[in-house]
mmCIF file of the N, C-alpha and C atoms, coordinates in Angstrom:
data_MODEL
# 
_entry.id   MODEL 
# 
loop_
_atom_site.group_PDB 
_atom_site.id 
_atom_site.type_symbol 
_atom_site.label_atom_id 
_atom_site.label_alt_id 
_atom_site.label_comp_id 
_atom_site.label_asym_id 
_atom_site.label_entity_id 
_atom_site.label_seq_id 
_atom_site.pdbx_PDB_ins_code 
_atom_site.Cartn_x 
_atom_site.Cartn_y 
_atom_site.Cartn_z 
_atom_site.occupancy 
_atom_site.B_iso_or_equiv 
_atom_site.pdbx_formal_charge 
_atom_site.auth_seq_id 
_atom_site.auth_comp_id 
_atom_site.auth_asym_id 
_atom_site.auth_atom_id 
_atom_site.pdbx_PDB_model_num 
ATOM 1   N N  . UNK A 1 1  ? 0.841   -1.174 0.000  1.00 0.00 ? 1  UNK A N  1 
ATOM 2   C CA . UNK A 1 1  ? 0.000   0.000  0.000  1.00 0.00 ? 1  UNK A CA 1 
ATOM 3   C C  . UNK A 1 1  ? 0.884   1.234  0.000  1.00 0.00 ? 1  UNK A C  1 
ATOM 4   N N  . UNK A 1 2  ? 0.786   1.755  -1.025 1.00 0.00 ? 2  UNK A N  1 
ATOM 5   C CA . UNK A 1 2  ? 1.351   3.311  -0.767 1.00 0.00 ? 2  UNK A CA 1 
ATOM 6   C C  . UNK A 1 2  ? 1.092   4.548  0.424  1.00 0.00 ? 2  UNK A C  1 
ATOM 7   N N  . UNK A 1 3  ? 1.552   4.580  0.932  1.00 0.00 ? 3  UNK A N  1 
ATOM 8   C CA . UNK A 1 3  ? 1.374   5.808  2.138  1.00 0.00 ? 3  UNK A CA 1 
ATOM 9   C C  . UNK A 1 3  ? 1.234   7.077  1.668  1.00 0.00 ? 3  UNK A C  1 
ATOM 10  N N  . UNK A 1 4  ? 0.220   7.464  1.780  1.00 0.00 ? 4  UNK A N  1 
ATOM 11  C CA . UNK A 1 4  ? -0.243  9.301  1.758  1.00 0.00 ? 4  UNK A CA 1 
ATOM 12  C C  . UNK A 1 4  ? -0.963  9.926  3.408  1.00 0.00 ? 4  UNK A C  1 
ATOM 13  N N  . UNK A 1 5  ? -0.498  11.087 3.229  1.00 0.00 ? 5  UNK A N  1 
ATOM 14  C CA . UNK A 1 5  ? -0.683  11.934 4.351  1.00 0.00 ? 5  UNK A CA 1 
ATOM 15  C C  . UNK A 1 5  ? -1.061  11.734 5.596  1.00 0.00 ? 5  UNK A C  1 
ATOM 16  N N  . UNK A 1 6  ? -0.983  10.398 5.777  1.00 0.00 ? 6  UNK A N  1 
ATOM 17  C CA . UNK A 1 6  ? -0.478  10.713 7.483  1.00 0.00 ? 6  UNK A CA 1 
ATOM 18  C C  . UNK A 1 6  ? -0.120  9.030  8.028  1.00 0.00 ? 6  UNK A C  1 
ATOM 19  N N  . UNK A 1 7  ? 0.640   8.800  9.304  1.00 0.00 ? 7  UNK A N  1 
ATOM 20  C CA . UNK A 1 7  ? 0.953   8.097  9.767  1.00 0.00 ? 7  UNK A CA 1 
ATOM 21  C C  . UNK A 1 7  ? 0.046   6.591  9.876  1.00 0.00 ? 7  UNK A C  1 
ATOM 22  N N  . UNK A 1 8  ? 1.336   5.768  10.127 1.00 0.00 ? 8  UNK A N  1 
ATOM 23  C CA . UNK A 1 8  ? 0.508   4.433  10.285 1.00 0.00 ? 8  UNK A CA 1 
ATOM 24  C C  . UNK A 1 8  ? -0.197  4.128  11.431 1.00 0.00 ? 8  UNK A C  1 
ATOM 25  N N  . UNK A 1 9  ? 0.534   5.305  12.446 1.00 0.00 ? 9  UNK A N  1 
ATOM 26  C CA . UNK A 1 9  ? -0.137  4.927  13.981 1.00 0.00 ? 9  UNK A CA 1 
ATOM 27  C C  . UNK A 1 9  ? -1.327  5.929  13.621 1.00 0.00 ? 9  UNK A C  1 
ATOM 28  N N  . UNK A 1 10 ? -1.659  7.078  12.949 1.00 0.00 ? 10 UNK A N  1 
ATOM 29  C CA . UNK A 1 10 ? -2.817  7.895  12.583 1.00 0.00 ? 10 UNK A CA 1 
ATOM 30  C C  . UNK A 1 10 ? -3.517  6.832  11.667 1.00 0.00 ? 10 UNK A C  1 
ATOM 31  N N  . UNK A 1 11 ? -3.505  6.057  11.240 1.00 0.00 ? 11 UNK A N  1 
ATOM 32  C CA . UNK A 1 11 ? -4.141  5.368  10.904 1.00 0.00 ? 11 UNK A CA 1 
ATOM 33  C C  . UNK A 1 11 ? -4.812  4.123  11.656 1.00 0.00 ? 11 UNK A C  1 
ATOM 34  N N  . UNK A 1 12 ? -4.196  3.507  12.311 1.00 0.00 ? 12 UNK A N  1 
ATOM 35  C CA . UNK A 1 12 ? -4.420  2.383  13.272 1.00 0.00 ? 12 UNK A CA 1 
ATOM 36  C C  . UNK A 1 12 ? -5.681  3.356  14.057 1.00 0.00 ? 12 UNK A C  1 
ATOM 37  N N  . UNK A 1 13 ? -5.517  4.598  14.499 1.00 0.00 ? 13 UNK A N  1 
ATOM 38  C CA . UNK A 1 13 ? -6.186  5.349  15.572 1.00 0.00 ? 13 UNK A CA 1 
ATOM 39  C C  . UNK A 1 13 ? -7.333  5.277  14.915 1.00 0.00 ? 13 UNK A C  1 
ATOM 40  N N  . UNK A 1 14 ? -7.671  5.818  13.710 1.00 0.00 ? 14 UNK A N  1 
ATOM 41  C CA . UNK A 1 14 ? -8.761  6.224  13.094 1.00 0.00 ? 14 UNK A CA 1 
ATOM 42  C C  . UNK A 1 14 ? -9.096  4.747  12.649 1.00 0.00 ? 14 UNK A C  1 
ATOM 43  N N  . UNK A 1 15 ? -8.611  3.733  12.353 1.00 0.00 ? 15 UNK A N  1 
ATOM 44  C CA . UNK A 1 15 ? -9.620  2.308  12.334 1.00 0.00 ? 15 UNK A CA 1 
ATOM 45  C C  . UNK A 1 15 ? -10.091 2.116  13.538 1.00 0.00 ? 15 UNK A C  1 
ATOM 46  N N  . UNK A 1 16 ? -9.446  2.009  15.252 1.00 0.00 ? 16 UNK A N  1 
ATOM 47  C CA . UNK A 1 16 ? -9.461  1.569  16.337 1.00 0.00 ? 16 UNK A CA 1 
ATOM 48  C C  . UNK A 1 16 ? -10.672 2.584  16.687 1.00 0.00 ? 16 UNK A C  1 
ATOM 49  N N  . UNK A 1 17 ? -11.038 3.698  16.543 1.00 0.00 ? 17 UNK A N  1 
ATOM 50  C CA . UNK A 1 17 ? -11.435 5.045  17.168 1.00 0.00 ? 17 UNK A CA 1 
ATOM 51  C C  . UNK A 1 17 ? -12.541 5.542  16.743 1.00 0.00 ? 17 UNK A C  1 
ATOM 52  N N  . UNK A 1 18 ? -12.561 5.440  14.778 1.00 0.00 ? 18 UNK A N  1 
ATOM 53  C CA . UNK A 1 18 ? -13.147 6.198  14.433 1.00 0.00 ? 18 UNK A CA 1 
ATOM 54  C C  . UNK A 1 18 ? -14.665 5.623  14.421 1.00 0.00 ? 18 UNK A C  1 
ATOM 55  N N  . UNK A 1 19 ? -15.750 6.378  13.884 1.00 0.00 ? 19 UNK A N  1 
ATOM 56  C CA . UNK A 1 19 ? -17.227 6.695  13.420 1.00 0.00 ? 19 UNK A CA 1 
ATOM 57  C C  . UNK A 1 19 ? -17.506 5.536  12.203 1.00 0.00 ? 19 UNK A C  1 
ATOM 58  N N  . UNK A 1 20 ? -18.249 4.505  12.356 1.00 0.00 ? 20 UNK A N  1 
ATOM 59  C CA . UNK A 1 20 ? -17.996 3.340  11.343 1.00 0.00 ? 20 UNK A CA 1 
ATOM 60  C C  . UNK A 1 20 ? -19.677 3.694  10.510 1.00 0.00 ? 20 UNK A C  1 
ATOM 61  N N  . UNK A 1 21 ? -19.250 3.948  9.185  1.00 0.00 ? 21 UNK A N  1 
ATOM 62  C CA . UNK A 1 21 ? -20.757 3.831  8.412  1.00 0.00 ? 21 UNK A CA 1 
ATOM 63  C C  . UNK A 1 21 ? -20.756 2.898  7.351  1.00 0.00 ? 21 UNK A C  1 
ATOM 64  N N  . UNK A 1 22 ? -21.208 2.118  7.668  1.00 0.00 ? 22 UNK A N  1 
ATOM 65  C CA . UNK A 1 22 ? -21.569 0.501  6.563  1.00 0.00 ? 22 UNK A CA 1 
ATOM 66  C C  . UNK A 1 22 ? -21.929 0.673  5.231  1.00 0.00 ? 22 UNK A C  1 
ATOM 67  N N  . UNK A 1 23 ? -21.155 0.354  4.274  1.00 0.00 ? 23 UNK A N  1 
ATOM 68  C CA . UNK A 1 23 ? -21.570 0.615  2.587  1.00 0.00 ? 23 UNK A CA 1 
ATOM 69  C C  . UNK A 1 23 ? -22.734 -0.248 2.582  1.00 0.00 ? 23 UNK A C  1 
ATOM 70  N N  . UNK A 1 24 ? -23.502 -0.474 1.385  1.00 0.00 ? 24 UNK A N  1 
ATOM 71  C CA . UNK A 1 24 ? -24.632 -1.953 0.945  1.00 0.00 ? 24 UNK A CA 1 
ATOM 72  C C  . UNK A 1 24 ? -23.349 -2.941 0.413  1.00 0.00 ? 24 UNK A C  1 
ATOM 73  N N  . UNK A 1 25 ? -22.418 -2.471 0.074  1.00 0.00 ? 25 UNK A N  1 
ATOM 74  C CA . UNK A 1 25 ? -21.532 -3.189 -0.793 1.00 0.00 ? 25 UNK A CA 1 
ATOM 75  C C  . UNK A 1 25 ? -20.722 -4.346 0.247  1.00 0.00 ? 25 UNK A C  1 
ATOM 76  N N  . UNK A 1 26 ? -20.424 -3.803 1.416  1.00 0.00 ? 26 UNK A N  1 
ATOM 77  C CA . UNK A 1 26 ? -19.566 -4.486 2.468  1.00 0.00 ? 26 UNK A CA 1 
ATOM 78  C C  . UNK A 1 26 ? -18.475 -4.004 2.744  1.00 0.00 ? 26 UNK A C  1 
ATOM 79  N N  . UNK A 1 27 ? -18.677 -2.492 2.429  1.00 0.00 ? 27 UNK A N  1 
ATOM 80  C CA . UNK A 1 27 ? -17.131 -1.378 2.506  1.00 0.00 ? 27 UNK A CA 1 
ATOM 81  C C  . UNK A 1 27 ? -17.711 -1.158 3.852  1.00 0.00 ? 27 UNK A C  1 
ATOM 82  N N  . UNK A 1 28 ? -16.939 -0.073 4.110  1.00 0.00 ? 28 UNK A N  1 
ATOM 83  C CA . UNK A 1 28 ? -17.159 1.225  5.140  1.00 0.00 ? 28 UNK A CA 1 
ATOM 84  C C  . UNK A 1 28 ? -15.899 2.263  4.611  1.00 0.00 ? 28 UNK A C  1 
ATOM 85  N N  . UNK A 1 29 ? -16.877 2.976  5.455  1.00 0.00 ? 29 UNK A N  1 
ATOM 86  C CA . UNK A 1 29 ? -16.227 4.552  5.585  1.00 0.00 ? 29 UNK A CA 1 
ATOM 87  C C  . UNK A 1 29 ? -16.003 5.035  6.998  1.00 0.00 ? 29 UNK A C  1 
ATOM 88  N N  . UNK A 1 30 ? -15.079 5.134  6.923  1.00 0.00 ? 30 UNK A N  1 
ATOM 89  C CA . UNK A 1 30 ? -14.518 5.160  9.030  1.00 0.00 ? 30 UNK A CA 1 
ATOM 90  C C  . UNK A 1 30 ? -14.419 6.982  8.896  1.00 0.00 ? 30 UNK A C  1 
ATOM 91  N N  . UNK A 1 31 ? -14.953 7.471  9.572  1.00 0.00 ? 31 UNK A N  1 
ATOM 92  C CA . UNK A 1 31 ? -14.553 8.417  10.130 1.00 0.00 ? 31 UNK A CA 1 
ATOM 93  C C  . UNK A 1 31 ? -14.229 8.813  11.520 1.00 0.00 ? 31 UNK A C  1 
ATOM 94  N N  . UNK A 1 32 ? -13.028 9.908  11.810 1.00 0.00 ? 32 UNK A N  1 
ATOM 95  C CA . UNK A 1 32 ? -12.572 10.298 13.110 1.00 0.00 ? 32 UNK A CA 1 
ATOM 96  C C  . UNK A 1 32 ? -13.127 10.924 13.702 1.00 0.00 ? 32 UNK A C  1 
ATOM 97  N N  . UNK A 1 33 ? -13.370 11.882 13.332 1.00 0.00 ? 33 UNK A N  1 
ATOM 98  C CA . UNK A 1 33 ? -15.219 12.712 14.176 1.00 0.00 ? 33 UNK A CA 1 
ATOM 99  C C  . UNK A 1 33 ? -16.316 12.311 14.090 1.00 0.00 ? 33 UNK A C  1 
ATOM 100 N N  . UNK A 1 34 ? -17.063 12.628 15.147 1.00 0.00 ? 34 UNK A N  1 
ATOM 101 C CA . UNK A 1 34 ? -18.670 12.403 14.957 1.00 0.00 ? 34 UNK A CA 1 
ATOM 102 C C  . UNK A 1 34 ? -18.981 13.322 13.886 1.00 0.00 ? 34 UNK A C  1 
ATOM 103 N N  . UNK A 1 35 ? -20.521 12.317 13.186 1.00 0.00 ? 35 UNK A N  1 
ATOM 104 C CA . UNK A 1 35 ? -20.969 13.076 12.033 1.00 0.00 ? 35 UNK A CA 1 
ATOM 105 C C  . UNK A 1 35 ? -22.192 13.882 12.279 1.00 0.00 ? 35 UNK A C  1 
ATOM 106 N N  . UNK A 1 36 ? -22.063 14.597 13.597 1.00 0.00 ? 36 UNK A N  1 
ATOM 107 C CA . UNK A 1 36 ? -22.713 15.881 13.422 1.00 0.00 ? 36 UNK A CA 1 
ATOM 108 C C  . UNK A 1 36 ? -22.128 17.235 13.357 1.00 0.00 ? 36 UNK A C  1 
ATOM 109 N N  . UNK A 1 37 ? -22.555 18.094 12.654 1.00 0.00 ? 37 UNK A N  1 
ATOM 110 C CA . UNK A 1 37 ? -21.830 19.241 12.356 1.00 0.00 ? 37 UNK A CA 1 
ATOM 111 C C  . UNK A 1 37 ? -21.400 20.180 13.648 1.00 0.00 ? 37 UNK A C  1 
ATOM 112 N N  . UNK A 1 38 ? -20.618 20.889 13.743 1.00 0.00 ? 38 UNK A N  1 
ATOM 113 C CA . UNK A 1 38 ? -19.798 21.927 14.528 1.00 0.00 ? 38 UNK A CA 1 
ATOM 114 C C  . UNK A 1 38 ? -20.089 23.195 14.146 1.00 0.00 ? 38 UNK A C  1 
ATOM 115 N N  . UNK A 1 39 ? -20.081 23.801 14.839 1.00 0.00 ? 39 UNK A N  1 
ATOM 116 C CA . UNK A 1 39 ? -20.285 25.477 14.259 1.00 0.00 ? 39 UNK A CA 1 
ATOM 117 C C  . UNK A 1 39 ? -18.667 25.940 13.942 1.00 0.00 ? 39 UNK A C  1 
ATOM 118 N N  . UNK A 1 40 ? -18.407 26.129 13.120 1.00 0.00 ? 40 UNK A N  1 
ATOM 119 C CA . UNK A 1 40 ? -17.106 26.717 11.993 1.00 0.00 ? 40 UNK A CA 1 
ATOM 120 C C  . UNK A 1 40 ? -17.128 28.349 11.870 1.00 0.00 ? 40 UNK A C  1 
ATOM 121 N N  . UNK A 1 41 ? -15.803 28.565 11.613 1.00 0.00 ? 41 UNK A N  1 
ATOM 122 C CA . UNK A 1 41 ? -15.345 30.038 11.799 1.00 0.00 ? 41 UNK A CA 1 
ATOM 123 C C  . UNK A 1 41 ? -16.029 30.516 9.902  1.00 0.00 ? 41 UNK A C  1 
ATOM 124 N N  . UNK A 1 42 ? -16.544 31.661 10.021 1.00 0.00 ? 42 UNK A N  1 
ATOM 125 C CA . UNK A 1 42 ? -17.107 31.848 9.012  1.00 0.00 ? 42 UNK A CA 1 
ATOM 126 C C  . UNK A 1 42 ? -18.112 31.094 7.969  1.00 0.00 ? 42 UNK A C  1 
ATOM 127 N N  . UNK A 1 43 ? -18.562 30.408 8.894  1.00 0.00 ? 43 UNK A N  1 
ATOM 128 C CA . UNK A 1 43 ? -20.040 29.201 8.164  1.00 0.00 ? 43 UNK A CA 1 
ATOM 129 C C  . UNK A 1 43 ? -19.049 28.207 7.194  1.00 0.00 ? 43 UNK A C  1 
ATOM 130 N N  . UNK A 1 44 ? -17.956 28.049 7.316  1.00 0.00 ? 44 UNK A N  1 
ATOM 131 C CA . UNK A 1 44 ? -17.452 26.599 6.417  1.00 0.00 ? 44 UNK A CA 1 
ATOM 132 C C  . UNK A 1 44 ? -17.146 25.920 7.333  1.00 0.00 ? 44 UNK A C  1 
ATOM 133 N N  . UNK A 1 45 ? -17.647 24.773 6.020  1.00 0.00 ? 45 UNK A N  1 
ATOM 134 C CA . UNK A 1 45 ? -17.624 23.520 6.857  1.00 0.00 ? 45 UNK A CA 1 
ATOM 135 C C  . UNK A 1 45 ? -16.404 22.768 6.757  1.00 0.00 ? 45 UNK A C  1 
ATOM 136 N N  . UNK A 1 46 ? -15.880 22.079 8.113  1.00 0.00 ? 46 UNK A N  1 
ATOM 137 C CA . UNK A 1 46 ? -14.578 21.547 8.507  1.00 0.00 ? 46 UNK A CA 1 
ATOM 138 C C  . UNK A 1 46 ? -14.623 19.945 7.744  1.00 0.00 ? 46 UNK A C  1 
ATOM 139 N N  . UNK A 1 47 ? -13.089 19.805 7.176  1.00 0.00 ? 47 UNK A N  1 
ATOM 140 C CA . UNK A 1 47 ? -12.736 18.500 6.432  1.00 0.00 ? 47 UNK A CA 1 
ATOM 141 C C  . UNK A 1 47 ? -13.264 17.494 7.461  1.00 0.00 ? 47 UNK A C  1 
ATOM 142 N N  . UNK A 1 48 ? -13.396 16.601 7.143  1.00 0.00 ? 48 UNK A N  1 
ATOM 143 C CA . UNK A 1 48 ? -13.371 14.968 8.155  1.00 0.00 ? 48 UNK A CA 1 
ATOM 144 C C  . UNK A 1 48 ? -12.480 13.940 7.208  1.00 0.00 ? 48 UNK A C  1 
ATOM 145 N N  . UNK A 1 49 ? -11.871 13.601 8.389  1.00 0.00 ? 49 UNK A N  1 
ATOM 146 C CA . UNK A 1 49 ? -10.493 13.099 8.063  1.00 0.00 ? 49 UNK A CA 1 
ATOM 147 C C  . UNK A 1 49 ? -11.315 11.350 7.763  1.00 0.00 ? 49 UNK A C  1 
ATOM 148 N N  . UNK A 1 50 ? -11.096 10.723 6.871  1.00 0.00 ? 50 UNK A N  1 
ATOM 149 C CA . UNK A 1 50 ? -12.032 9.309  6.831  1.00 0.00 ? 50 UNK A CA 1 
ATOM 150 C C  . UNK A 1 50 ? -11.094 8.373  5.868  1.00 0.00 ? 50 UNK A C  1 
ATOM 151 N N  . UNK A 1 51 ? -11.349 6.972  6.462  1.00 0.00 ? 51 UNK A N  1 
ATOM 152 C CA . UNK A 1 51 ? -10.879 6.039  5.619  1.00 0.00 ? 51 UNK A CA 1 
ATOM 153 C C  . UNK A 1 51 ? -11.545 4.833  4.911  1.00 0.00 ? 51 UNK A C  1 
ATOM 154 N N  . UNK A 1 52 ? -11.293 4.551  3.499  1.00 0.00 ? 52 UNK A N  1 
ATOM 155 C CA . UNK A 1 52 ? -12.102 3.788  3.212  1.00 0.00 ? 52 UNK A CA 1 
ATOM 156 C C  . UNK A 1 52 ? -11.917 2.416  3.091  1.00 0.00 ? 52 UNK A C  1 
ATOM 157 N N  . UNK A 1 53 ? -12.589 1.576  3.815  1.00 0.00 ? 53 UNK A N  1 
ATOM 158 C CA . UNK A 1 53 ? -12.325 -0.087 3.623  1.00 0.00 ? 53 UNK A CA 1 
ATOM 159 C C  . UNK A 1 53 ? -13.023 -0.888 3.280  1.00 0.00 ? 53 UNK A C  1 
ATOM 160 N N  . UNK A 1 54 ? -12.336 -1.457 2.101  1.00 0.00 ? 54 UNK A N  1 
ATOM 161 C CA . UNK A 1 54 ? -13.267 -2.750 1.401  1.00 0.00 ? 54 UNK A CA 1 
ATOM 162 C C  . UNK A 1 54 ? -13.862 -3.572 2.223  1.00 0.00 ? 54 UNK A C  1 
ATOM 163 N N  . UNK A 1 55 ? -14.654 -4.278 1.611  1.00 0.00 ? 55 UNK A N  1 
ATOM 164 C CA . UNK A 1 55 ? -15.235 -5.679 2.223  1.00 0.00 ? 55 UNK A CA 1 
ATOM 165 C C  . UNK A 1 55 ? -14.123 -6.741 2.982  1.00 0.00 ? 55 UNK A C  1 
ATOM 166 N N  . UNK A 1 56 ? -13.267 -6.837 2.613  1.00 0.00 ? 56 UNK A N  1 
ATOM 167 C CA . UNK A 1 56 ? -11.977 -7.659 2.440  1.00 0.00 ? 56 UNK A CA 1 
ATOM 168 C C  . UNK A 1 56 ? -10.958 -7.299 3.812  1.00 0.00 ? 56 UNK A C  1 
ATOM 169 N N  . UNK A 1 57 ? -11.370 -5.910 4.038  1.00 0.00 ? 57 UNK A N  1 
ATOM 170 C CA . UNK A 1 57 ? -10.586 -5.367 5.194  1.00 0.00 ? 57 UNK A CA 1 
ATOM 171 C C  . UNK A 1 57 ? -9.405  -4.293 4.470  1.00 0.00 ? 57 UNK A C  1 
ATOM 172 N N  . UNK A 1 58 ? -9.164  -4.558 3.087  1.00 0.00 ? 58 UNK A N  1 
ATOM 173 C CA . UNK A 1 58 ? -7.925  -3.645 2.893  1.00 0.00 ? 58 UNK A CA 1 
ATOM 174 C C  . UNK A 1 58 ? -8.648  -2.219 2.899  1.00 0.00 ? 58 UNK A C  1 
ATOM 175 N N  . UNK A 1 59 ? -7.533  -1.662 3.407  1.00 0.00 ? 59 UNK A N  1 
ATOM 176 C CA . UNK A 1 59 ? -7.777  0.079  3.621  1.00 0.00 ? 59 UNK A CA 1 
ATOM 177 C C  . UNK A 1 59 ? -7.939  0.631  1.946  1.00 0.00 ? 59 UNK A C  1 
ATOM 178 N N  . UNK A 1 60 ? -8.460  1.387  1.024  1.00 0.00 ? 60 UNK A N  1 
ATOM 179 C CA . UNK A 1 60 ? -8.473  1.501  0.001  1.00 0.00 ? 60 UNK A CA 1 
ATOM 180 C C  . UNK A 1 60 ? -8.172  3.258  -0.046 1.00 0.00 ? 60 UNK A C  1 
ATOM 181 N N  . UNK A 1 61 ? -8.309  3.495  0.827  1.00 0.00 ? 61 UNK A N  1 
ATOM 182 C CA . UNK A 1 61 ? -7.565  5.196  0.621  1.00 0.00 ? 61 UNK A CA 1 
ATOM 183 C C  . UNK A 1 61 ? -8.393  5.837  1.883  1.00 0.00 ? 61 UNK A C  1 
ATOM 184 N N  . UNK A 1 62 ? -7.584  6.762  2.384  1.00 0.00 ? 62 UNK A N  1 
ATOM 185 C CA . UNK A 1 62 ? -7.227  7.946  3.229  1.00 0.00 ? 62 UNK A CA 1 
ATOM 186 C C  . UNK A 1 62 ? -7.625  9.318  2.993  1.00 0.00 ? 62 UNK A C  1 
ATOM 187 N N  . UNK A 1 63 ? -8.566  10.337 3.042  1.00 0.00 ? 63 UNK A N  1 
ATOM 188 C CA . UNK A 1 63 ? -8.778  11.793 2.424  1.00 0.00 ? 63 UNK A CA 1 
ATOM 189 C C  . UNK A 1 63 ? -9.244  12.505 3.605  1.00 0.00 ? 63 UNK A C  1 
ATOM 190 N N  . UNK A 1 64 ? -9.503  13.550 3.418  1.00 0.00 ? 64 UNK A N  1 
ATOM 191 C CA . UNK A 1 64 ? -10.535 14.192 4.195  1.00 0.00 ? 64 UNK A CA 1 
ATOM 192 C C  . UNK A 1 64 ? -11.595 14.748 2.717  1.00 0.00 ? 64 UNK A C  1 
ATOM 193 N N  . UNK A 1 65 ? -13.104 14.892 3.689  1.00 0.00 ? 65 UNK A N  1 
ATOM 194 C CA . UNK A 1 65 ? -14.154 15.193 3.271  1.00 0.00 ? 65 UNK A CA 1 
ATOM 195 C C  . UNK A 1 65 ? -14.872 16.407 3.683  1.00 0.00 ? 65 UNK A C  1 
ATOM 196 N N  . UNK A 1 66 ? -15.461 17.025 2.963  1.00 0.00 ? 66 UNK A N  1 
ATOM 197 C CA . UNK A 1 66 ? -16.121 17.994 3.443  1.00 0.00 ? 66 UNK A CA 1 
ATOM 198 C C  . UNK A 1 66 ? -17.698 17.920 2.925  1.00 0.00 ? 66 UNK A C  1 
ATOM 199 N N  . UNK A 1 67 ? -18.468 17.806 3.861  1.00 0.00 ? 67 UNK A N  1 
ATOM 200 C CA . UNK A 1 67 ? -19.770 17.798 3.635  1.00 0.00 ? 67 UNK A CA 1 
ATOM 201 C C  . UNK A 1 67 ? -20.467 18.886 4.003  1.00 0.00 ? 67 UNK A C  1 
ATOM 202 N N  . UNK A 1 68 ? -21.407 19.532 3.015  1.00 0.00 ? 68 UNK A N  1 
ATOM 203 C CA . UNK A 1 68 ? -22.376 20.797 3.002  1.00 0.00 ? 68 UNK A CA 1 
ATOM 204 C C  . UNK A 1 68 ? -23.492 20.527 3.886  1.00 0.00 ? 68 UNK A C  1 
ATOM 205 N N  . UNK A 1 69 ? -23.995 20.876 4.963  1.00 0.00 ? 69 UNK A N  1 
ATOM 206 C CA . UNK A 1 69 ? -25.250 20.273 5.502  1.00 0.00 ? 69 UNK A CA 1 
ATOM 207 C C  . UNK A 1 69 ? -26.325 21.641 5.632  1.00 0.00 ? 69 UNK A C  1 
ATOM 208 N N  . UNK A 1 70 ? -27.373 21.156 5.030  1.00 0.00 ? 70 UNK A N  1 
ATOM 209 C CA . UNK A 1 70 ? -28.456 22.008 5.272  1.00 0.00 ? 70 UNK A CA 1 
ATOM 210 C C  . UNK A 1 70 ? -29.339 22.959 5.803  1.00 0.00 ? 70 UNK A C  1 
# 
C-alpha cells in the first residue's frame, strides 16, 4: 500500500477510534469525528479526516471530506 498523508499509527487510531458507516456493498467509511456538524469560523464547513475499507478489510484510501449540511 502506498502511504499518503499521514501516519501508520494515525491510521491504526482512526480504524481503532473512528465513526464506522456501513456501505450496501460491504465497505465502510470510518470516520474520526462524529458526524454531526460543529459550528465553523465563518459558516465553512470543517474537512473529516475518513478512511475507506473494502469488504476484504484492505484500507483503500485515506482523504478528508467535506460535507455541506443544510
Amino acid at each position: 500500500m502506498k502511504q499518503r498523508g499521514i501516519s501508520i499509527d494515525a491510521l491504526t487510531h482512526l480504524l481503532t477510534h473512528g465513526q464506522v458507516e456501513k456501505q450496501f456493498d460491504g465497505a465502510q467509511v470510518v470516520y474520526l469525528d462524529s458526524p454531526t456538524p460543529s459550528p465553523t469560523w465563518g459558516g465553512n464547513p470543517k474537512p473529516r479526516l475518513y478512511a475507506v475499507v473494502d469488504a476484504a478489510g484492505d484500507v483503500l484510501t485515506v482523504e478528508n471530506r467535506v460535507r455541506l449540511r443544510a
